[in-house]
C-alpha positions as CSV (number, residue, x, y, z in Angstrom):
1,X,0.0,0.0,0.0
2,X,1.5,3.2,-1.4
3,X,0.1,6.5,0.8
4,X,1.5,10.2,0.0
5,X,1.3,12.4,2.4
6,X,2.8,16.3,2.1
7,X,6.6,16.7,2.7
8,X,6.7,17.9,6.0
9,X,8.3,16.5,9.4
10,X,4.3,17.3,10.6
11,X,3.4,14.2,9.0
12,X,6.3,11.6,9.6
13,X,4.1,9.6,11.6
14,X,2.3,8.5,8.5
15,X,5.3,7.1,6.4
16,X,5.6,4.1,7.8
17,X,3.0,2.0,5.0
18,X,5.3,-1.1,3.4
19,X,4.4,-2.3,0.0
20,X,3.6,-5.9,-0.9
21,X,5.1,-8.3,-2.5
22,X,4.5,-8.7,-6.0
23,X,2.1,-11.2,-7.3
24,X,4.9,-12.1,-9.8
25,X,7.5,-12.1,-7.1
26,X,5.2,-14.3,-4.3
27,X,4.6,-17.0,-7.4
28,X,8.0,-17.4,-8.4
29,X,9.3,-17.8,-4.2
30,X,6.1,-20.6,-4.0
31,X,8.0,-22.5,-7.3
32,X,11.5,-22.2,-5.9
33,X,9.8,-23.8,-2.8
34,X,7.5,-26.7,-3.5
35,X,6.9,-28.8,-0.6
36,X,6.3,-26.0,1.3
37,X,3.9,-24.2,-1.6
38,X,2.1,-27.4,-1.7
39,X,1.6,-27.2,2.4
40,X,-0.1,-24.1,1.5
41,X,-2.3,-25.4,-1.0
42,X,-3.9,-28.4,1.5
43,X,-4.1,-25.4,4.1
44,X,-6.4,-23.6,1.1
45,X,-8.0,-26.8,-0.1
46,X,-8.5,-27.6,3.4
47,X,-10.8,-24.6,4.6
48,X,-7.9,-23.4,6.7
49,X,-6.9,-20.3,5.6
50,X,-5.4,-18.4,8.5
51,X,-2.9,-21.6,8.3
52,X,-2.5,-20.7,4.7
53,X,-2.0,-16.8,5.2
54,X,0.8,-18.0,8.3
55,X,2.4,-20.6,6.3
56,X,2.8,-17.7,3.1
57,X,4.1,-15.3,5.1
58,X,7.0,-17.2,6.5
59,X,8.0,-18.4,3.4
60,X,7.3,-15.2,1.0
61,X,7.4,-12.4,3.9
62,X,4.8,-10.3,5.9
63,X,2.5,-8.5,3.8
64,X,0.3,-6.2,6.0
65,X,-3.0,-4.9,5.5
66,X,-3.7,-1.8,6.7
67,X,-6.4,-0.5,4.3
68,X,-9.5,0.5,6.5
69,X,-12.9,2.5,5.2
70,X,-12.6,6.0,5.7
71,X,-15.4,6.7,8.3
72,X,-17.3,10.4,7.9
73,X,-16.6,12.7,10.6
74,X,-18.9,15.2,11.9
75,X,-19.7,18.3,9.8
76,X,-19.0,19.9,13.5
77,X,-18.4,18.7,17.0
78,X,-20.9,17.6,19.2
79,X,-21.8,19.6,21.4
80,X,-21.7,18.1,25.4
81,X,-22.2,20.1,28.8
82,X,-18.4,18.9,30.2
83,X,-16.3,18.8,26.9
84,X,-14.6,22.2,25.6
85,X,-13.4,21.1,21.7
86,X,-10.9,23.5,21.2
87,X,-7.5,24.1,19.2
88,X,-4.3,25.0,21.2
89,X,-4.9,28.7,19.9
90,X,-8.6,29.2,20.9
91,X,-8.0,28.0,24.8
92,X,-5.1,30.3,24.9
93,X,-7.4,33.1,24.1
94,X,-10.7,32.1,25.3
95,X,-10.3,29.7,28.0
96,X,-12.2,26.7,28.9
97,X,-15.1,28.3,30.2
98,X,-17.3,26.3,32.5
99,X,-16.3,22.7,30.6
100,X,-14.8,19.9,33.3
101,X,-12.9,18.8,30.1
102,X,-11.0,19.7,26.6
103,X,-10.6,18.3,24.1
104,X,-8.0,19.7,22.3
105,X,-7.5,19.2,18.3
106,X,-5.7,21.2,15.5
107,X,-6.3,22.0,11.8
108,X,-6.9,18.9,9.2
109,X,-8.5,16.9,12.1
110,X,-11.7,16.4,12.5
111,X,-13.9,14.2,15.3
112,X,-16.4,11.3,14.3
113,X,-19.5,11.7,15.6
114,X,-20.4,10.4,19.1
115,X,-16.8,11.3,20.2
116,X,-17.3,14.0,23.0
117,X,-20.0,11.8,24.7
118,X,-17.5,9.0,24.6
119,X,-14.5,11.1,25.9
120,X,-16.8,12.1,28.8
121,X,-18.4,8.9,29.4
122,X,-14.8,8.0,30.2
123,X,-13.1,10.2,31.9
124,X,-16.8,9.5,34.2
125,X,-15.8,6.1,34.5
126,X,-12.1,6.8,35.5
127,X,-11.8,9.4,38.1
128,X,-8.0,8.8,38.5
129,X,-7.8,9.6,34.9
130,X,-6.6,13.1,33.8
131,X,-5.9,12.7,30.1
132,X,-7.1,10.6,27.1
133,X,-6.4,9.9,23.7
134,X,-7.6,7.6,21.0
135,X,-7.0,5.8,18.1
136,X,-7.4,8.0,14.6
137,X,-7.8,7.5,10.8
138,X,-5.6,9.4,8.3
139,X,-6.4,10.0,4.5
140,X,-3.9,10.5,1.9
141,X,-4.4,12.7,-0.7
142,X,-6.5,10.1,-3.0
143,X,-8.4,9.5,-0.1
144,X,-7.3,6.1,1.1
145,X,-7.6,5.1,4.5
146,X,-4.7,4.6,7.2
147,X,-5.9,3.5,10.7
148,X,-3.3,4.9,13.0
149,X,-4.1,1.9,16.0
150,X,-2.3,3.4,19.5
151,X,-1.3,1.8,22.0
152,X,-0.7,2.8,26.2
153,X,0.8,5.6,27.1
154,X,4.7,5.2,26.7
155,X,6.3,8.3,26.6
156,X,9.6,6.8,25.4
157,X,8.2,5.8,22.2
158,X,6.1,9.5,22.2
159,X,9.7,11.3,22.9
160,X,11.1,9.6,19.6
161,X,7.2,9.4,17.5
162,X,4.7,12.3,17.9
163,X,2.2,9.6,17.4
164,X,-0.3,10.6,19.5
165,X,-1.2,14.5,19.5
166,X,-3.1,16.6,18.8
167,X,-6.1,15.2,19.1
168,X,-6.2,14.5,23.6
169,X,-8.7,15.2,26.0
170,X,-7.6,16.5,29.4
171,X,-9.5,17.3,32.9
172,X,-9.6,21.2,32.7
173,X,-7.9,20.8,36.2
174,X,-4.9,19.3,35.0
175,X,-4.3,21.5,32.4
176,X,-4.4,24.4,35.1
177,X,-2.2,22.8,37.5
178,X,0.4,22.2,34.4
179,X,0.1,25.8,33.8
180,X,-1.9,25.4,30.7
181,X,-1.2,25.4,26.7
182,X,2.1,26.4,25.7
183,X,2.8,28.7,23.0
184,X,6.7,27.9,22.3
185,X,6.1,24.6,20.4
186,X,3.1,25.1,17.7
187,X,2.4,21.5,16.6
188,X,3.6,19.9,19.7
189,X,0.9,20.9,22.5
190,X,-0.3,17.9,23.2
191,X,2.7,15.6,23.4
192,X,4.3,18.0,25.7
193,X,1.6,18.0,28.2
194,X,1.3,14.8,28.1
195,X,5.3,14.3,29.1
196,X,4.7,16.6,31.7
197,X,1.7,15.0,33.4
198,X,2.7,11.6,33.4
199,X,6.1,12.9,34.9
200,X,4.1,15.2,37.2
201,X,1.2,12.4,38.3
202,X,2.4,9.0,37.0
203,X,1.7,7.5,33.7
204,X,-1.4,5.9,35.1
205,X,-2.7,9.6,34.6
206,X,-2.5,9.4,31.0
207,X,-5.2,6.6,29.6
208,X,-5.5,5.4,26.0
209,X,-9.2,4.4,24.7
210,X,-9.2,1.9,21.7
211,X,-11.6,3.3,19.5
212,X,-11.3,5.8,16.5
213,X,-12.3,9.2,17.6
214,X,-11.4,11.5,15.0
215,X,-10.0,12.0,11.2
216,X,-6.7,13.1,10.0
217,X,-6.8,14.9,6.4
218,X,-3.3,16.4,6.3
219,X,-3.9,17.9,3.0
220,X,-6.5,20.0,3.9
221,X,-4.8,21.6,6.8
222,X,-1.7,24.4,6.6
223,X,1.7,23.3,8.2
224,X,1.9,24.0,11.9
225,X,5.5,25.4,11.7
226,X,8.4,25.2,9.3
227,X,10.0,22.2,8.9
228,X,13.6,23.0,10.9
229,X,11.6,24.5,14.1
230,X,9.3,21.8,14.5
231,X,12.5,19.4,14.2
232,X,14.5,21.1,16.6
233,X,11.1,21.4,19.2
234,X,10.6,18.1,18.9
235,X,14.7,17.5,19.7
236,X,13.9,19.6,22.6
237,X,11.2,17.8,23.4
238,X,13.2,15.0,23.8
239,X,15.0,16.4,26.5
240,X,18.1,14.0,26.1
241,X,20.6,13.7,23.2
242,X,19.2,12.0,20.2
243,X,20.1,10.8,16.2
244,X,17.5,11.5,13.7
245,X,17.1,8.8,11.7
246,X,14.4,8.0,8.5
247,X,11.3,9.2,9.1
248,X,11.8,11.9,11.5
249,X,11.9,9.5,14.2
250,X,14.9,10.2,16.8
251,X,16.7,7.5,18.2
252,X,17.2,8.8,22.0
253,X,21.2,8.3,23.4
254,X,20.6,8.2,27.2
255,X,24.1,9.0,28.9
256,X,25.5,6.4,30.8
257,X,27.1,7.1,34.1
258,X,30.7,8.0,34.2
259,X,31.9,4.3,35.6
260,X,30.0,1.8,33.7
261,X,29.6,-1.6,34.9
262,X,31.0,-4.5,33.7
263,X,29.2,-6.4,31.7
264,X,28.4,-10.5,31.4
265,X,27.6,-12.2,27.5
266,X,26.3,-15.5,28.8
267,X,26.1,-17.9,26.0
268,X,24.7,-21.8,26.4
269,X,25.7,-24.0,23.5
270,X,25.7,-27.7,23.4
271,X,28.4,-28.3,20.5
272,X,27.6,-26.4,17.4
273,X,31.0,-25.2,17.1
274,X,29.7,-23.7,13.6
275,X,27.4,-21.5,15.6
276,X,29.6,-20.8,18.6
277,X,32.6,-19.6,17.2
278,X,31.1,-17.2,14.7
279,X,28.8,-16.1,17.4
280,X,31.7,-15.8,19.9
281,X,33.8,-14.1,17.2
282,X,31.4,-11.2,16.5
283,X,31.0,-10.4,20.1
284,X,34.8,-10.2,20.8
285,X,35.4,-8.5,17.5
286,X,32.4,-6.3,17.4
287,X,31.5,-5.1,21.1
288,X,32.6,-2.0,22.3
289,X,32.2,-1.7,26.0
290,X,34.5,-0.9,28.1
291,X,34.6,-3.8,30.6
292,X,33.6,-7.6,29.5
293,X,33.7,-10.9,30.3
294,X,31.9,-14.0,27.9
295,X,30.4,-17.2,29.6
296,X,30.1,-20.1,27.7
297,X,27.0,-22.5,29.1
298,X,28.8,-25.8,28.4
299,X,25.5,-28.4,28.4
300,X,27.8,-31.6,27.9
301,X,29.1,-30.7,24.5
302,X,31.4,-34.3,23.1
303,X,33.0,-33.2,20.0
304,X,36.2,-32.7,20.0
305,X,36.8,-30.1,17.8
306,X,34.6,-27.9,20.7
307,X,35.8,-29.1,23.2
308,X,39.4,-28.3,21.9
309,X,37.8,-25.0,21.2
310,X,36.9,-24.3,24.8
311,X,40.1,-24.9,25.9
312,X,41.4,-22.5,23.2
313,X,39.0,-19.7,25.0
314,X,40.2,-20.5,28.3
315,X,43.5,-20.7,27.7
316,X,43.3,-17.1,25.3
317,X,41.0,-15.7,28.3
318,X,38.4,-15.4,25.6
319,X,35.8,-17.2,27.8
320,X,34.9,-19.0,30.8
321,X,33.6,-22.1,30.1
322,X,30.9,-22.9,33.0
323,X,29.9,-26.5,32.9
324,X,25.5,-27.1,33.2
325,X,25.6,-31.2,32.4
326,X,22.2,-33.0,32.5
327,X,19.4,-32.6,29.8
328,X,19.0,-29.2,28.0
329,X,17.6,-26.7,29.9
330,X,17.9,-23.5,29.2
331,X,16.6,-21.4,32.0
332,X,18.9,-23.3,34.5
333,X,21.8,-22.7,32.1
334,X,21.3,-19.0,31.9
335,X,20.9,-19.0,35.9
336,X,23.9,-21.1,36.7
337,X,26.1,-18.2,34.5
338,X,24.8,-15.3,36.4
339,X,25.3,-17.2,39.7
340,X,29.0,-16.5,38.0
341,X,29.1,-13.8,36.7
342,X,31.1,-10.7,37.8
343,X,29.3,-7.9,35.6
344,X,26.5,-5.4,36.8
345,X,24.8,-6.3,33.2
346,X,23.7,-9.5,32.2
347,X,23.6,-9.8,28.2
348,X,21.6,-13.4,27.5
349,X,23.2,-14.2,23.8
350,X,21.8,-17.3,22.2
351,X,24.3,-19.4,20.4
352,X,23.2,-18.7,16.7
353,X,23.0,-14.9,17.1
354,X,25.6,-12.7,15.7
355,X,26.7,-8.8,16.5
356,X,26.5,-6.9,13.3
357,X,27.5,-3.1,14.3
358,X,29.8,-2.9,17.5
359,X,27.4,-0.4,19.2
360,X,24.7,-2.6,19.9
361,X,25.5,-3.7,23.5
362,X,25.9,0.4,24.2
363,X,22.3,1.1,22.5
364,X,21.0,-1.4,25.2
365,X,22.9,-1.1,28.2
366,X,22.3,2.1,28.1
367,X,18.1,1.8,28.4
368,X,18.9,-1.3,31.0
369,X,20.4,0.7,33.1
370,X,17.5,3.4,33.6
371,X,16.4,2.4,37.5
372,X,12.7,1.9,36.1
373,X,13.8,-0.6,33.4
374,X,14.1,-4.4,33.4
375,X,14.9,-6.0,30.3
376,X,15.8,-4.7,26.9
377,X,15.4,-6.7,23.8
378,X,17.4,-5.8,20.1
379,X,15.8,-5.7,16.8
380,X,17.2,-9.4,15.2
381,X,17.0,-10.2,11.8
382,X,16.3,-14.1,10.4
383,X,19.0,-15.8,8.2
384,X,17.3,-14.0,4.8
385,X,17.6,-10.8,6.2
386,X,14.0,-10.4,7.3
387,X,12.4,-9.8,11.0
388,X,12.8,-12.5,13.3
389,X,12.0,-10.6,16.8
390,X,11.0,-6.9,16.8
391,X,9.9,-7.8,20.8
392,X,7.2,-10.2,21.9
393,X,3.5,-9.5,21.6
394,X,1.0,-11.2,24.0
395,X,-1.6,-13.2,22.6
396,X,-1.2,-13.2,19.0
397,X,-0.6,-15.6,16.7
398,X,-2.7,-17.8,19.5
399,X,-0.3,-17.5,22.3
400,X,2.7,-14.9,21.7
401,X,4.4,-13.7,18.9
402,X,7.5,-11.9,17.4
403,X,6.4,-8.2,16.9
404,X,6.7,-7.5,13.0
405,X,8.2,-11.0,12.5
406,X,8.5,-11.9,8.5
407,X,8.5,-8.0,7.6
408,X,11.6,-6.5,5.7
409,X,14.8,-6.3,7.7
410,X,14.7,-2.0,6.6
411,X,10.7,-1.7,7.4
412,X,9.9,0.8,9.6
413,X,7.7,-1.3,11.6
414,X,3.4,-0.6,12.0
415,X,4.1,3.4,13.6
416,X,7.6,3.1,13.0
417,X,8.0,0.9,16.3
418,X,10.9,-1.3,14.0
419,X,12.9,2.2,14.4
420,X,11.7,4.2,17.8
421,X,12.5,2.6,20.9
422,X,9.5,1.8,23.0
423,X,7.4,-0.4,25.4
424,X,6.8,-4.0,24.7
425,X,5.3,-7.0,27.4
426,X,8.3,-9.0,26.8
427,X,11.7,-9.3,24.6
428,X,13.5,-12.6,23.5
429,X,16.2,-13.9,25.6
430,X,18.2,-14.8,22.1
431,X,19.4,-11.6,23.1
432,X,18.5,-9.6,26.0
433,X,20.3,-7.2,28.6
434,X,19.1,-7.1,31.9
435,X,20.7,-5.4,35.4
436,X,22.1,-8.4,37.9
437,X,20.4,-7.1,40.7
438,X,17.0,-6.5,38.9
439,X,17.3,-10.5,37.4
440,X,18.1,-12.0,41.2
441,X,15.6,-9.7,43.0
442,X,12.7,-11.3,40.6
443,X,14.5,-15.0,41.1
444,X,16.2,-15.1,37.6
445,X,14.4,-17.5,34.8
446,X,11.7,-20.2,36.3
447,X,13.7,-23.3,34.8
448,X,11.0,-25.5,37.0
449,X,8.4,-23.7,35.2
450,X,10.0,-22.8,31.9
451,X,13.1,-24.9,31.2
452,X,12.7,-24.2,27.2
453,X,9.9,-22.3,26.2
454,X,8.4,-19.1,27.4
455,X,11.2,-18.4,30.3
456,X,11.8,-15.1,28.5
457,X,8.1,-14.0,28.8
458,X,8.2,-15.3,32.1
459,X,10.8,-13.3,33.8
460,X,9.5,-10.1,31.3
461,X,6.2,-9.8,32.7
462,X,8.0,-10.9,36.5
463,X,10.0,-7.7,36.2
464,X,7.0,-5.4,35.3
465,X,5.2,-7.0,38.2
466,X,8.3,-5.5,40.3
467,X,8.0,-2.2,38.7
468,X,10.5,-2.7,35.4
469,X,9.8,-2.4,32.2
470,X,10.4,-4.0,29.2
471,X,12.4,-2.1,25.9
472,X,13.0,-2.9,22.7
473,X,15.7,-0.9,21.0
474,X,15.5,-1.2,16.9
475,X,18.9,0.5,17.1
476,X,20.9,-2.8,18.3
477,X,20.3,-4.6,15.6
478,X,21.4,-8.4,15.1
479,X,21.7,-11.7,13.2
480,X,19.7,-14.6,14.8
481,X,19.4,-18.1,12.5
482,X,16.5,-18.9,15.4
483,X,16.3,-22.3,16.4
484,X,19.3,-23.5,14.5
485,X,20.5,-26.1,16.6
486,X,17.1,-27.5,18.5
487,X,15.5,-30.3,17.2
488,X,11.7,-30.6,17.1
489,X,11.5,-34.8,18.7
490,X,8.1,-36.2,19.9
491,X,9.4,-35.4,23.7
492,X,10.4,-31.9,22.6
493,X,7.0,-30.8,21.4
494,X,5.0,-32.6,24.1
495,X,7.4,-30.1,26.7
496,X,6.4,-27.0,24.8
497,X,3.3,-28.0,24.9
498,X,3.5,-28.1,28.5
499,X,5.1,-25.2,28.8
500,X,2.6,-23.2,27.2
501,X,-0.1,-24.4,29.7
502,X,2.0,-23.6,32.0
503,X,2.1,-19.9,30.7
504,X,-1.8,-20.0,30.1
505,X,-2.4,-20.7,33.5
506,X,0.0,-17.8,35.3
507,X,-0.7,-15.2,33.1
508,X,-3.8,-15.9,31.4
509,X,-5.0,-12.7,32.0
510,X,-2.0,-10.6,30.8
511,X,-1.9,-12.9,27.5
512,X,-5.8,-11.5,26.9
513,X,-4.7,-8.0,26.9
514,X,-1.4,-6.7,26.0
515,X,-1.1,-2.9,26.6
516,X,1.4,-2.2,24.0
517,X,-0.7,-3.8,21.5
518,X,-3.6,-2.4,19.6
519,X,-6.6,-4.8,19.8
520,X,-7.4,-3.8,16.4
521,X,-5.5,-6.6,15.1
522,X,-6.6,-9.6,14.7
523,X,-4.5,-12.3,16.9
524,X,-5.2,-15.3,14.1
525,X,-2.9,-13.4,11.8
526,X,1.0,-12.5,12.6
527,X,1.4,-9.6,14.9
528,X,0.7,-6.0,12.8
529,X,-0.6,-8.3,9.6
530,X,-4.1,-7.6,9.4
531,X,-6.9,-5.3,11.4
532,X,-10.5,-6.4,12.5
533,X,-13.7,-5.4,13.6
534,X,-13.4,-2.9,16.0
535,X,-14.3,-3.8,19.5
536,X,-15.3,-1.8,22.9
537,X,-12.9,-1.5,25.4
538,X,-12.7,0.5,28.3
539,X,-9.4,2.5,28.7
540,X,-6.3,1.3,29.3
């Protein structure tokens, strides 16, 4: 799907549409690969076409839908006893009056009808709540339809996206003790306050509804601001050092403390010396941080040529070689290594992933060590280049899924989230950085729980429980040729299975709802593959 939008940073939000493959290009993939096309074609012939659109997309690559109907918006708003809908402008000048809330909006967008009763109706229903904002619609210039689906409030994600504003509703009261609307950043009104509360009041202060309240025609509406100020407000906006990067979006550089912790790569391996040693090579050849050490999870490798390797490491000082006999277990592995390890950062490194630019262990060290944040996941591409883990997304795909997985390695990701750092439920221990002290105080991975499958999501949603959250960083970006050296036995899927049972039954309830997810996806499909009918929900 091919959208234009004007040429202004005002609308970088919106470039973030990926075309689809080809018709000519998705046959001639199918006819380089026929047992697999012909897998899809007994899905088809089958009835089971969910199965068939899973089974195309791994082998050809994600192609998302995004094309909505373009709903009609009110000739006017609505009017309702508590809600003042005003432009930035127009409360400046004429106040609020008597209205308990505003709703604040700005040229080109317009409300769908029924939306001030809805905003009140919430903000009624959630007296803790002092802000709201919505989900929204943008047309292109021929009129096609781009559903701009939101998620909960994040402000690191809003600090390197204005993908929220303008259109936010705030408790007149807020606004006041904020000071009100101001004028210094035209364009920016309502990201800025809504930085500002949630620093002020919490996060929980902010609220996002899933529902489309309003219309976006950026052609009909004049630029806010030229192009270099509204860059350099939104730099300021920021308020740490950033790079910007395609799309407008910034990639935020938070500054490390002047002695930086050491730092433990913990890497289990059974054999696979082809793996290992390219794995191993990239992180000793392109890792820069200061202060290091590598752990190799030994789980009774018998080859000689490894374990000649491993005495090679040792004897260089390349590695410490920890020995976790017994059957594979991956969680216990892991937790045996950072019983040993010496660094204030953990860095989990699966076997078959390889460091690409030396800068990634920086990019995510540097958001791990943040006191409110737990783990940090990388952007990892599969073995053809494409997305294997853009973070982990609860409940799609039937149980969880790898954000974006299948898309282009280069996509900017559904709202640009496969370039701006931001919020996720839980990141892939293939590669993951975590503080030691925030891993022990939650108890590490459950191996009794989780000895294969699912220990990542596990000790994710364990740290936000303690009051850390989850990162994904698109600028660490890696190789990972996932699952490379597991093999699927009889035994090994009835454990998964298991295992997923066993995730069902402790966090059911977080698997139902992920807040940095829009529920206007539909979870048979991949994550961010295709929408469906809309549903109520209260906010969030």
């Amino acid at each position: 799907m091919t959208l234009v939008f004007p040429d202004h940073p005002a609308f970088d939000v919106l470039r973030f549409g990926s075309e689809t493959p080809g018709t000519i290009a998705t046959l001639e993939t199918m006819a380089s690969h026929p047992v697999k096309a012909a897998a899809i074609l007994r899905a088809l012939a089958t009835g089971k076409r969910v199965r068939a659109h899973n089974l195309t997309t791994a082998l050809v690559g994600a192609a998302p839908r995004w094309r909505c109907p373009a709903p009609a918006a009110a000739a006017a708003p609505e009017p309702h006893p508590e809600v003042a809908v005003l432009t930035p402008e127009a409360l400046r000048r004429n106040g609020a009056g008597r209205a308990g809330i505003v709703l604040l909006t700005g040229p080109g967008h317009a409300l769908l009808p029924g939306t001030p009763a809805r905003v009140a109706a919430a903000f009624a229903a959630e007296p803790a709540m002092q802000a709201l904002y919505g989900d929204a619609v943008a047309l292109d210039r021929a009129g096609k339809a781009l559903p701009l689906l939101r998620t909960a409030f994040d402000p690191d994600f809003l600090e390197a996206v204005d993908h929220v504003g303008p259109v936010v509703a705030f408790r007149t009261a807020a606004l006041a003790r904020l000071g009100g609307v101001p004028a210094d950043r035209p364009g920016l009104e309502a990201a800025g306050l809504l930085l500002r509360l949630a620093a002020a009041e919490g996060e929980r202060a902010v609220r996002h509804l899933p529902a489309m309240l309003s219309v976006w025609r950026p052609w009909d509406a004049p630029l806010p601001v030229a192009s270099d100020a509204l860059r350099e407000a939104r730099r300021q906006l920021a308020g740490v050092p950033s790079e910007a990067g395609p799309g407008g979006v910034l990639a935020l550089r938070r500054p490390l403390p002047v002695r930086v912790p050491a730092v433990s790569l913990i890497v289990p391996t059974r054999d696979r010396i082809d793996l290992l040693r390219t794995c191993l090579a990239s992180l000793t050849a392109r890792t820069d941080w200061p202060e290091r050490e590598i752990l190799v999870c030994d789980n009774d490798s018998r080859e000689p040529e490894t374990l000649a390797y491993f005495r090679e490491l040792e004897r260089k000082g390349t590695a410490r070689v920890v020995p976790c006999p017994g059957p594979f277990d991956f969680a216990a592995m892991n937790n045996r290594a950072a019983e040993q390890a010496r660094g204030g950062l953990l860095a989990f490194v699966n076997n078959d992933v390889e460091a690409i630019h030396p800068d990634w262990l920086a990019r995510m060290a540097e958001e791990a060590l943040r006191p409110e944040v737990g783990a940090v996941g990388a952007k990892l591409l599969d073995g053809e280049g494409r997305i294997q883990h853009g973070g982990i997304v609860l409940g799609a795909g039937g149980l969880v899924d790898h954000a974006h997985r299948h898309f282009p390695g280069d996509a900017p990701g559904y709202l640009h989230r496969l370039r701006a750092t931001h919020r996720v439920s839980a990141v892939t221990a293939a590669c993951l950085v975590v503080e030691a002290r925030k891993f022990r105080e939650v108890g590490g991975f459950d191996a009794g729980a989780f000895a294969v499958d699912f220990n990542d999501v596990d000790l994710c949603l364990r740290l936000d429980r303690a009051g850390y959250r989850s990162l994904m960083v698109p600028g660490a970006v890696l190789h990972h040729r996932e699952a490379a050296s597991r093999r699927w036995t009889p035994a090994a899927r009835q454990r998964h299975a298991a295992e997923a049972e066993r995730l069902r039954a402790r966090w059911g309830a977080a698997l139902a709802a992920d807040p940095w997810y829009s529920p206007g996806f539909d979870p048979r499909f991949g994550s961010y593959l295709r929408l469906r009918r809309p549903v109520d929900q209260a906010p969030r």
